[in-house]
Every structure is written in structure tokens, then in C-alpha cells.
C-alpha positions as CSV (number, residue, x, y, z in Angstrom):
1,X,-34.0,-25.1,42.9
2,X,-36.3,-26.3,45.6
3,X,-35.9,-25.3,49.3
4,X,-37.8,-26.6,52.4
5,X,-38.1,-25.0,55.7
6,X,-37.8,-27.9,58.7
7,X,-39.3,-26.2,62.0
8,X,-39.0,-27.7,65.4
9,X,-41.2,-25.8,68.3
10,X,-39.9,-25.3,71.7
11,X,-43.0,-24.0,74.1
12,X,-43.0,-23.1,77.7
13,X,-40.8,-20.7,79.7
14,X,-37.6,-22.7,79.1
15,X,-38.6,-22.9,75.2
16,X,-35.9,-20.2,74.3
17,X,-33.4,-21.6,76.1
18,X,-34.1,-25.1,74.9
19,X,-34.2,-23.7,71.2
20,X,-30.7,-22.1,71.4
21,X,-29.2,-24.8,72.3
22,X,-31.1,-27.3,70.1
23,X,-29.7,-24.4,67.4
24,X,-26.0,-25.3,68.6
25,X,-26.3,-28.6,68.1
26,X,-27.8,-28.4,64.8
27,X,-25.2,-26.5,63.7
28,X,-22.4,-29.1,65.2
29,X,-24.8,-31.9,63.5
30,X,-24.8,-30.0,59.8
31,X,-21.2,-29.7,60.3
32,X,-20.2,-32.8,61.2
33,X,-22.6,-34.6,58.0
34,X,-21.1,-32.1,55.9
35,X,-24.7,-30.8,55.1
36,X,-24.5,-27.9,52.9
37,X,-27.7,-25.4,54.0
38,X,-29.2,-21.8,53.4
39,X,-30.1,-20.6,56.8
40,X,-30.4,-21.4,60.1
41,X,-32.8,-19.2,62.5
42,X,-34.8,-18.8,65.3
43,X,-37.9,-16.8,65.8
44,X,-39.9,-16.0,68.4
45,X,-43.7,-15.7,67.1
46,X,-46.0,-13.2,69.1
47,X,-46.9,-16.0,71.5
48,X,-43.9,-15.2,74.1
49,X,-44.3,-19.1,75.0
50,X,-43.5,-20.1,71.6
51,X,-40.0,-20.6,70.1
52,X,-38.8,-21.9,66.8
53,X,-35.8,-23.2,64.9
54,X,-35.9,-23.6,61.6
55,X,-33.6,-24.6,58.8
56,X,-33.7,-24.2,55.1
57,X,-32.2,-26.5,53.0
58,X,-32.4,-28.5,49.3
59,X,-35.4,-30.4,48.9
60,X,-32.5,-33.0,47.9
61,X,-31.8,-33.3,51.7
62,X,-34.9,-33.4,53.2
63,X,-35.5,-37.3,53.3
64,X,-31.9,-37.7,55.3
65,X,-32.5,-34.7,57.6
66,X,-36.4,-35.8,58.3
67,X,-35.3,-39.0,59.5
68,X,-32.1,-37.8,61.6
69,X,-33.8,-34.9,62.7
70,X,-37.5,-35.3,62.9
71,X,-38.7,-32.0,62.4
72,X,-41.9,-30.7,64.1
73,X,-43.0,-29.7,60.6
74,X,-42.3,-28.4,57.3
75,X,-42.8,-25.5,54.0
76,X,-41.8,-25.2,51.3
77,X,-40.0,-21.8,50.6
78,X,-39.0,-20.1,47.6
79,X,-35.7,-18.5,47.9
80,X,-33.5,-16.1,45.7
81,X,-30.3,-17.1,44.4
């Protein structure tokens, strides 16, 4: 099976705060879709002004999530089952 990894950056000092919260509402928009995913995450890079969220789902759901979503970017990932 084919996964994707959708990333949206948040930068600045309020970039962690904004990225937990965009993370809270990704998880209330997945829900209430009824969008089956792997993971959900966030990760701080070693740039302290840079925060991520990131979500890996099917390749199967990318097209829907792309366009509701619009993610910053994008990777493939391979993932174990």
C-alpha cells in the first residue's frame, strides 16, 4: 500500500502554538469526514522557529485531502503494516 505524508509549516514565535491547534482541528476535520489515517504528528525541526504537522494517510485520499486541506507540501513514505 501507498502512504503520503501532507506537511503544513507553521514559522515564527507563535508557530507552535498555531500548529497545535491547526493539529486539533485536523483531528475534528478527519473525524467528522470519516477519514481513516496512519498518524498524526508534529515535530519541531532544529530551527526553534519552525513547526510542522504532518499526516500520513492512503495515497487513495490524497486528491480529497489536497484540495480540503491544502497542504504546504508532500512525501511519499513507506510504512510497515
Amino acid at each position: 500500500m501507498e502512504y503520503v505524508k501532507m506537511i503544513w509549516d507553521f514559522m515564527g514565535e507563535a508557530g507552535q502554538n498555531t500548529a497545535k491547534h491547526f493539529e486539533i482541528h485536523l483531528k475534528e476535520f478527519l473525524s467528522r469526514d470519516q477519514v481513516p489515517y496512519k498518524k498524526i504528528g508534529m515535530e519541531t525541526p532544529i530551527e526553534q522557529q519552525h513547526n510542522l504537522i504532518y499526516l500520513i494517510v492512503e495515497m487513495s485520499y490524497v486528491d480529497q485531502l489536497r484540495a480540503a486541506l491544502k497542504p504546504h507540501r508532500g512525501q511519499k513514505v513507506t510504512l510497515e503494516d
